[in-house]
MIROVEX-349021 format. One record per residue (C-alpha): x, y, z. Coordinates in steps of 0.25 Angstrom, whole numbers, padded with zeros to 4 digits, always signed. Example, Ala and Ser with C-alpha at 12.3 -4.5 7.8 and 13.67 -1.06 7.14 Angstrom:
<atoms>
+0049-0018+0031 +0055-0004+0029 
</atoms>
This chain:
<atoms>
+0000+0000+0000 +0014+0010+0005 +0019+0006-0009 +0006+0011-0018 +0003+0023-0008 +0016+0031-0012 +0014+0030-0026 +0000+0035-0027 +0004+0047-0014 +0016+0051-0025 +0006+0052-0037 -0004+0059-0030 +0005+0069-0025 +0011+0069-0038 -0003+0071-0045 -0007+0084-0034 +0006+0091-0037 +0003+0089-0053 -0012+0093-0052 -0007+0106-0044 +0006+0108-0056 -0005+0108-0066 -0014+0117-0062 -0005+0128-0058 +0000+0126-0072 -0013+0127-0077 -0016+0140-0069 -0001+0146-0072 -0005+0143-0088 -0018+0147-0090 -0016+0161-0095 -0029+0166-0090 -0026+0162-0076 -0012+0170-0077 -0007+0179-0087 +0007+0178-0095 +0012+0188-0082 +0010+0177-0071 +0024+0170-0073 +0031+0183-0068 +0019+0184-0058 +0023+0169-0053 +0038+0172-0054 +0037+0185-0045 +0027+0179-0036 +0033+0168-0032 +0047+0176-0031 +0039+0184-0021 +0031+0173-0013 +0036+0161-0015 +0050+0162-0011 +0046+0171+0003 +0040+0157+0005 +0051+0148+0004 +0060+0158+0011 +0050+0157+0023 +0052+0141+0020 +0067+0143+0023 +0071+0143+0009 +0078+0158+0010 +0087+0155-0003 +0084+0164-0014 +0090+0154-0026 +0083+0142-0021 +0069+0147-0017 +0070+0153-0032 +0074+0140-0038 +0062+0134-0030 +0053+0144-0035 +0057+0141-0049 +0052+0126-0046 +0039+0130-0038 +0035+0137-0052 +0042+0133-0063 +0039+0121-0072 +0044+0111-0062 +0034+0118-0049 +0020+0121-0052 +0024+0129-0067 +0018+0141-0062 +0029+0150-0072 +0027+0147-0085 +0036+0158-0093 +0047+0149-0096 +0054+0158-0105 +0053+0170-0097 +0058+0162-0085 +0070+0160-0092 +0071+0173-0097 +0073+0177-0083 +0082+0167-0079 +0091+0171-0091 +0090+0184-0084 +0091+0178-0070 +0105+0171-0076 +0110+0186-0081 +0109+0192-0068 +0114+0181-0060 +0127+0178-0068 +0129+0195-0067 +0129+0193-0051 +0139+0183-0053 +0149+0191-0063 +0145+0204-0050 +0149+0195-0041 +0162+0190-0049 +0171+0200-0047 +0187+0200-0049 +0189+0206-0036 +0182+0194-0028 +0188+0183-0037 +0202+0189-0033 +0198+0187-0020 +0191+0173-0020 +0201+0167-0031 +0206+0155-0024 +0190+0152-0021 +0185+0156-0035 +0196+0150-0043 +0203+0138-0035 +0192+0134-0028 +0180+0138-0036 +0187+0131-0048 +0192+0118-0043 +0178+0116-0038 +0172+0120-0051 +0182+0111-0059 +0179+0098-0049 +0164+0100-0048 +0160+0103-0063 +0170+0089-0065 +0162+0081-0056 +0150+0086-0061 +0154+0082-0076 +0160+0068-0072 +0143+0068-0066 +0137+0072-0078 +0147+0062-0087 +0144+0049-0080 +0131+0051-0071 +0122+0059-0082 +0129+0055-0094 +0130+0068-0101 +0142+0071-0112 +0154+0078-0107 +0149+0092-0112 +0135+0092-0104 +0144+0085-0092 +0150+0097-0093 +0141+0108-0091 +0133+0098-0081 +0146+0099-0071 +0148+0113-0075 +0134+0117-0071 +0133+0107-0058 +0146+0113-0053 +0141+0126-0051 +0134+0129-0037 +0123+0141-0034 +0131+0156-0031 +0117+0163-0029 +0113+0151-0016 +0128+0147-0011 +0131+0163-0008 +0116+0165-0003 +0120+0152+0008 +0134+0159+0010 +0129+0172+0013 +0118+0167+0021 +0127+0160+0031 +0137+0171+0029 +0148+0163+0026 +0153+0170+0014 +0167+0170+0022 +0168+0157+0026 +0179+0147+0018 +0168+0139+0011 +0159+0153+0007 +0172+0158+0003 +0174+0145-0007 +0160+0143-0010 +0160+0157-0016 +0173+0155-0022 +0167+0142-0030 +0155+0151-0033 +0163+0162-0040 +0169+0152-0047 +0156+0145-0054 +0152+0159-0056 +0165+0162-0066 +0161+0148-0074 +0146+0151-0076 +0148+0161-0086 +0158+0151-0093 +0147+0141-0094 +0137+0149-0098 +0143+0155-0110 +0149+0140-0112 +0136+0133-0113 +0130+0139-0126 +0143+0136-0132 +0142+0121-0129 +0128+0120-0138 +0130+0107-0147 +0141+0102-0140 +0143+0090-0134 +0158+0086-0131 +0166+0095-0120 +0178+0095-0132 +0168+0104-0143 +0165+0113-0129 +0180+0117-0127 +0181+0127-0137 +0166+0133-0133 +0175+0132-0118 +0186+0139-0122 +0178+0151-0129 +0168+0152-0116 +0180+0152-0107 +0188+0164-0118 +0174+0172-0119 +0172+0171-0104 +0187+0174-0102 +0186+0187-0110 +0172+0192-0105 +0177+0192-0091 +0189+0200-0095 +0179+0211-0104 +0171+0211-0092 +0180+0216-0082 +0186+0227-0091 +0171+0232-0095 +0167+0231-0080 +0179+0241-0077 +0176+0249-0086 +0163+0253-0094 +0153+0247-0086 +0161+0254-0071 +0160+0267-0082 +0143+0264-0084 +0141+0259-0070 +0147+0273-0064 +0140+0283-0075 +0126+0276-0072 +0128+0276-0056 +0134+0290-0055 +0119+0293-0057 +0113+0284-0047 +0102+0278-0051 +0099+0264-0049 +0091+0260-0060 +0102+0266-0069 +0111+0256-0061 +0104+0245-0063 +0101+0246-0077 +0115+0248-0079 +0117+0236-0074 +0107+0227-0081 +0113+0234-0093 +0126+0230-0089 +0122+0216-0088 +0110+0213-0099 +0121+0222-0110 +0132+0212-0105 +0125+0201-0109 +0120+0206-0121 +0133+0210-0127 +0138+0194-0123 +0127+0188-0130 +0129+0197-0140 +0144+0191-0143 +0138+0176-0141 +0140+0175-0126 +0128+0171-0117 +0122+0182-0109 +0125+0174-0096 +0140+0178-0098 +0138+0192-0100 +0132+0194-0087 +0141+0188-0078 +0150+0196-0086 +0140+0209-0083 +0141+0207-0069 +0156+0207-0068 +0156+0219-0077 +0146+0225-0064 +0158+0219-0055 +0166+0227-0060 +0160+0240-0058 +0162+0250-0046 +0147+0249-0047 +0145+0234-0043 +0140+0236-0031 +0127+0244-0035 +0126+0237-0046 +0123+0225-0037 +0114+0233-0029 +0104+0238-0041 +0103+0224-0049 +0102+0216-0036 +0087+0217-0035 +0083+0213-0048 +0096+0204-0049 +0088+0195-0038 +0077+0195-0045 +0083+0189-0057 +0089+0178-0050 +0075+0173-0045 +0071+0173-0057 +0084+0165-0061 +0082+0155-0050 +0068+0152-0053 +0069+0149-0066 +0081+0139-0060 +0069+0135-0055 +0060+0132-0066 +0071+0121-0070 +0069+0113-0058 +0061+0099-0062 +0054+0096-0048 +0046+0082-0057 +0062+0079-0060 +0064+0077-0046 +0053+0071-0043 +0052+0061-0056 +0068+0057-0053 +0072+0061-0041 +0084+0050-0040 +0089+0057-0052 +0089+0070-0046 +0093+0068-0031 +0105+0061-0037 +0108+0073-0046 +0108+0083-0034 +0116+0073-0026 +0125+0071-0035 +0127+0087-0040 +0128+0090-0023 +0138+0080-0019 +0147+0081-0032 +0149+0098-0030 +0149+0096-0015 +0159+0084-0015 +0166+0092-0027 +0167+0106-0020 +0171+0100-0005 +0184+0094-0013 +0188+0107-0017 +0187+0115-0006 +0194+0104+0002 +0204+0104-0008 +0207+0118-0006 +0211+0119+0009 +0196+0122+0013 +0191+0112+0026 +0180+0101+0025 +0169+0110+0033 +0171+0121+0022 +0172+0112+0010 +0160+0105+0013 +0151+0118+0015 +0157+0123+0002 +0155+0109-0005 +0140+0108+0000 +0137+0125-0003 +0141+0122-0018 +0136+0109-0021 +0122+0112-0028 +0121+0116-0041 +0120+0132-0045 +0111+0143-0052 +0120+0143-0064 +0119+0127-0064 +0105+0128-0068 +0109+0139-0078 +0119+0131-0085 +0112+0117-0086 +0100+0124-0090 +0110+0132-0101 +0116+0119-0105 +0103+0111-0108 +0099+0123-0116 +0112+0121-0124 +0108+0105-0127 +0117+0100-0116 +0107+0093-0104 +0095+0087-0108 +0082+0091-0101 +0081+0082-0091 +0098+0086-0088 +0094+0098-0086 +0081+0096-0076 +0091+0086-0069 +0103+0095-0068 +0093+0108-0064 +0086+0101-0053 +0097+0096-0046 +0103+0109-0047 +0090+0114-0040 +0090+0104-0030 +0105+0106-0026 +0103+0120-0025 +0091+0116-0014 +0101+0109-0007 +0111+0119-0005 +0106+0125+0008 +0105+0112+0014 +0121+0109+0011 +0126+0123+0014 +0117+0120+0028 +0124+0104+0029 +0138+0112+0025 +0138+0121+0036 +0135+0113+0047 +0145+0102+0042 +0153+0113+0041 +0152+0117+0055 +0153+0103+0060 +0166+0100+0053 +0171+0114+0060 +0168+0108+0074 +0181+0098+0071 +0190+0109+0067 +0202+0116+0078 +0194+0129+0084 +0201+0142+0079 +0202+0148+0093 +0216+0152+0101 +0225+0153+0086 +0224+0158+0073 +0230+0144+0065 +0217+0142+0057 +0215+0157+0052 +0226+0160+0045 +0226+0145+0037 +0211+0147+0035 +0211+0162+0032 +0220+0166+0022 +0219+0179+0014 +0209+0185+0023 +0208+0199+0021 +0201+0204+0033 +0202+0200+0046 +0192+0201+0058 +0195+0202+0073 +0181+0199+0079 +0169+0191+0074 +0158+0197+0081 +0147+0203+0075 +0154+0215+0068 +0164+0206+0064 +0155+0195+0058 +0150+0208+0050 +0162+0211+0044 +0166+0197+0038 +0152+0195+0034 +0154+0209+0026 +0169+0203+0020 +0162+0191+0015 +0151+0199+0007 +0166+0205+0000 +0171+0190+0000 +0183+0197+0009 +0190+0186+0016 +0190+0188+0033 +0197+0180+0045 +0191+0185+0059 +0194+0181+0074 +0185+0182+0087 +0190+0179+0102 +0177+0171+0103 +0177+0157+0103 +0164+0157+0098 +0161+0166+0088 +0174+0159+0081 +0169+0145+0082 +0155+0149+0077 +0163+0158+0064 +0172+0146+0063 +0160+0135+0061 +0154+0143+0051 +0167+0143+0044 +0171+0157+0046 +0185+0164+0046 +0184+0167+0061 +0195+0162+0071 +0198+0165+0086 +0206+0177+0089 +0207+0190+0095 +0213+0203+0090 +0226+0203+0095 +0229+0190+0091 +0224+0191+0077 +0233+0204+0076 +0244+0195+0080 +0242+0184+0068 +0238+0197+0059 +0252+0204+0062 +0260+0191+0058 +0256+0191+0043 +0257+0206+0043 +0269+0207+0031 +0277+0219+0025 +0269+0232+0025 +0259+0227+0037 +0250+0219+0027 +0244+0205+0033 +0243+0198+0017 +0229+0196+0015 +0224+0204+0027 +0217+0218+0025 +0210+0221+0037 +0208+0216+0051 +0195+0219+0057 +0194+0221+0073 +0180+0221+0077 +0180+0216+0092 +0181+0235+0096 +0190+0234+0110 +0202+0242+0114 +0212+0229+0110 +0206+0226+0098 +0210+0241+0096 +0223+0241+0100 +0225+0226+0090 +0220+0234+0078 +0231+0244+0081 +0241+0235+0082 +0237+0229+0070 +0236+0241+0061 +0251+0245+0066 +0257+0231+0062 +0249+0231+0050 +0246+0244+0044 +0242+0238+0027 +0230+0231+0035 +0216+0236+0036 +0214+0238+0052 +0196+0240+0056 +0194+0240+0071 +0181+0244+0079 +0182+0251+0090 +0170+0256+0100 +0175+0270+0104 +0179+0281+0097 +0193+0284+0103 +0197+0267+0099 +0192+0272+0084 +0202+0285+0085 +0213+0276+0091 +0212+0265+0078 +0210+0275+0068 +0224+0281+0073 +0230+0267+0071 +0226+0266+0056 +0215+0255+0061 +0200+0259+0055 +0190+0259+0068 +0175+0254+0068 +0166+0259+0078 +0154+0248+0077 +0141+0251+0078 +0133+0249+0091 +0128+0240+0093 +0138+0231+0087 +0128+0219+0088 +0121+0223+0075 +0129+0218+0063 +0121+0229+0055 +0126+0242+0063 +0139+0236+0059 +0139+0235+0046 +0149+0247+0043 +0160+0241+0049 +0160+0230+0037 +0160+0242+0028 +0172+0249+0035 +0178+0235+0032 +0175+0234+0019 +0179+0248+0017 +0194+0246+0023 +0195+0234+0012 +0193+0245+0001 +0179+0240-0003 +0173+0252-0009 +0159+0258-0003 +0150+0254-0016 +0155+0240-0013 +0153+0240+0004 +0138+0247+0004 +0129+0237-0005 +0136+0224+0001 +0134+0232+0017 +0119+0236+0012 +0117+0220+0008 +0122+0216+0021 +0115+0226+0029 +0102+0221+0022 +0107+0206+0025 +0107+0209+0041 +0094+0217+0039 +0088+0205+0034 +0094+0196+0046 +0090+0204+0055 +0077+0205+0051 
</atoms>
């Protein structure tokens, strides 16, 4: 009786959901019941109410709820949107404005800074993961060794937009494994472009040997774009961009800007290049500009905008009666995807001096599949090299592992933490610091509130910190979370800073040491230190006037803090006199200050 109940409980379920299905799709195509408008009704509407509901069910990432969205009412959900080619229209648009954040966020300045992460790092793991991934695709899926290819080209690319999001969440942009995490991200982000200009190339092709011409030119047309777009960047847009500010209108701004971006692409499909290229190529164009922080601040809105849209329509290519028809098929697909780039990544990191705990964080934070996987194996059945079915497969996984990622940053953590218990405590010496630490440019005596404030404003400049505290505490709690924060007190770190000071009082790397603990001895250290080293950057608080006199005297830059000292807000102005003593000019300090004031608004709230 069991073994006959099932099947008819499956099959009555399954008959309900297909009954609803069907008249929703009846409603949502009867003309008469809505007009030709209703898909962008459906599309804002449910931008506006459905996703406050899923953040009120715990789900508060903006990629994911959207890609869920895009299931709900796509072809795969209850087919409420029915403008196919209008949704694609937008998420052509979606794809332009998202590859010009990444060319913004791209900038020569960082990639000199992260070049060991980016290059080393971001490149071996890119190498070894896209040749799992093709040895995959060869032997499990029997494809041919040019659509094996793209298939571990694509898979080995993670999510930017949801891996930065969990890293900025948790605030651990300046931990080892955000550092590296980033660094792969930067990576992926220069070879996107590559592909995407490389795939149209490959149509009719079917051996990697016909590709390696098609290769070559990709790589040389690439090459030289990058090196035409920092040269216009410097020079004719910086010229446009000051002309039209100098006026200060905001629309004029923005417009500018979409120009900039929607002309770029114009001109590159105009030479036989895809649009995608030129606007990655638009946005470092923007990066180059004095005016990249405004920029920023006038096509953020409508920027966001667009990449719901973008994230939807990821959606729509989700088959849910995929996984419910062959769900062995699937599950062993995600498995398989999750495992190989986690496996793949830890490897490397390993490899690279980095300890299991942030390895395994790192391994499990990239291992799903990204935004720009969907966009490429979507590109490449367009271009004849997946079948239908390859490309419903190879989308849903990717779906499901980007569902997953919360989960495994969540499991990476705590196992991260655990694995931190076994390791010596960093109390009474400095041995691990220096070993663990190197080339950090600012250093940070006291991890209290104001000082927890100022890292936080370092990391959104990707500047690398150390800090010390004289609590036990505050240490171990930094420390199992995989902060630069080691035990000390400000004489002693004085001590270990004055033996690497060299020739001329520099200290190699170190550009500023921050005292924020505010007593007389904390003072008099910051003197000292000045004294014996007068290259570096020396910031002190100091709670009466007469201290502030007395430092100033010395050559050491004073901060009164704001009472009360409690309220990370008030305080704010102390990371911009930081960020001001590192030469950081005020158009680059106020809109990331005014995006962090709004951050503790939000929390506070």
């Amino acid at each position: 009786g069991e073994v006959e109940t099932m099947p008819l409980l499956r099959q009555g379920v399954a008959s309900v959901v297909q009954r609803v299905r069907q008249g929703v799709q009846s409603l949502a195509g009867n003309p008469h019941a809505f007009p030709r408008s209703s898909d962008i009704l459906v599309l804002l509407g449910s931008i506006a109410f459905v996703r406050p509901a899923m953040s009120r069910l715990g789900l508060r990432s903006s990629v994911l709820s959207n890609i869920m969205l895009g299931v709900i009412i796509g072809p795969s959900g209850f087919c409420i949107f029915q403008n196919t080619p209008w949704s694609e229209t937008l998420a052509e648009v979606g794809v332009l404005f998202f590859l010009c954040e990444m060319g913004i966020e791209l900038t020569f300045d960082r990639l000199k800074k992260m070049w060991r992460d980016v290059f080393l790092l971001g490149g071996s793991q890119l190498l070894l993961t896209c040749g799992a991934m093709y040895a995959i695709g060869r032997h499990l899926f029997g494809l041919g060794r040019l659509p094996a290819f793209i298939f571990g080209a694509a898979l080995s690319l993670s999510s930017s937009a949801f891996v930065l999001q969990i890293l900025g969440e948790q605030k651990e942009r300046g931990t080892r494994h955000g550092r590296a995490a980033f660094g792969i991200l930067l990576m992926q982000d220069l070879v996107v472009p590559v592909l995407l200009v490389l795939l149209p190339m490959l149509r009719g092709m079917s051996r990697i040997k016909d590709a390696v011409p098609a290769m070559q030119q990709a790589v040389l047309r690439t090459g030289m774009a990058l090196f035409i777009a920092s040269v216009n960047g410097r020079v004719v847009l910086g010229w446009l961009f000051s002309f039209v500010a100098a006026a200060g209108s905001p629309a004029a701004l923005r417009c500018l800007s979409f120009v900039s971006i929607f002309g770029t692409c114009y001109i590159f499909e105009a030479l036989g290049l895809p649009s995608t290229l030129g606007a990655f190529l638009a946005g470092v164009f923007l990066a180059e500009t004095a005016y990249r922080q405004q920029v920023d601040a006038v096509i953020s809105p409508v920027r966001e905008d667009f990449f719901s849209f973008f994230f939807i329509t990821m959606g729509f290519l989700v088959d849910l009666q995929l996984v419910f028809t062959r769900p062995i098929m699937v599950l062993s697909t995600v498995a398989t995807l999750l495992l190989v780039k986690s496996g793949a990544t830890m490897v490397v990191c390993r490899a690279s001096g980095m300890n299991w705990a942030n390895a395994q964080q790192v391994g499990l934070l990239l291992s799903q599949g990204g935004e720009f996987s969907l966009v490429v194996i979507n590109t490449a059945c367009s271009e004849g090299l997946f079948n239908p079915l390859q490309r419903k497969l190879l989308v849903t996984a990717v779906g499901i592992s980007l569902a997953c990622t919360p989960i495994l940053a969540g499991i990476g953590r705590e196992l991260a933490e655990y694995l931190e218990q076994f390791k010596e405590p960093a109390i009474g010496g400095h041995s691990e610091a220096p070993e663990t630490n190197k080339g950090a440019e600012v250093v940070v005596c006291g991890y209290g509130r104001i000082g927890r404030m100022i890292t936080q404003v370092l990391d959104e400049r990707l500047v690398k910190w150390i800090a010390y505290d004289t609590n036990p505490r505050v240490v171990s709690k930094a420390r199992m979370r995989d902060l630069p924060v080691f035990y000390g007190d400000a004489p002693q770190v004085a001590v270990s800073l004055s033996k690497r000071t060299g020739d001329g009082g520099s200290m190699g790397s170190t550009k500023m040491v921050v005292f924020t603990v505010g007593d007389t001895r904390c003072d008099e250290t910051a003197i000292q230190l000045k004294k014996k080293s007068p290259e570096v950057k020396v910031l002190a608080t100091t709670q009466h006037p007469g201290g502030a006199a007395a430092l100033e005297r010395s050559g050491v830059t004073p901060i009164v803090p704001t009472l009360p000292e409690n309220s990370m807000m008030l305080n704010l102005p102390m990371g911009v006199a930081v960020l001001d003593q590192l030469g950081y000019s005020q158009e680059e300090i106020l809109p990331m200050i005014r995006e962090k004031r709004l951050e503790l608004i939000n929390k506070e709230a």
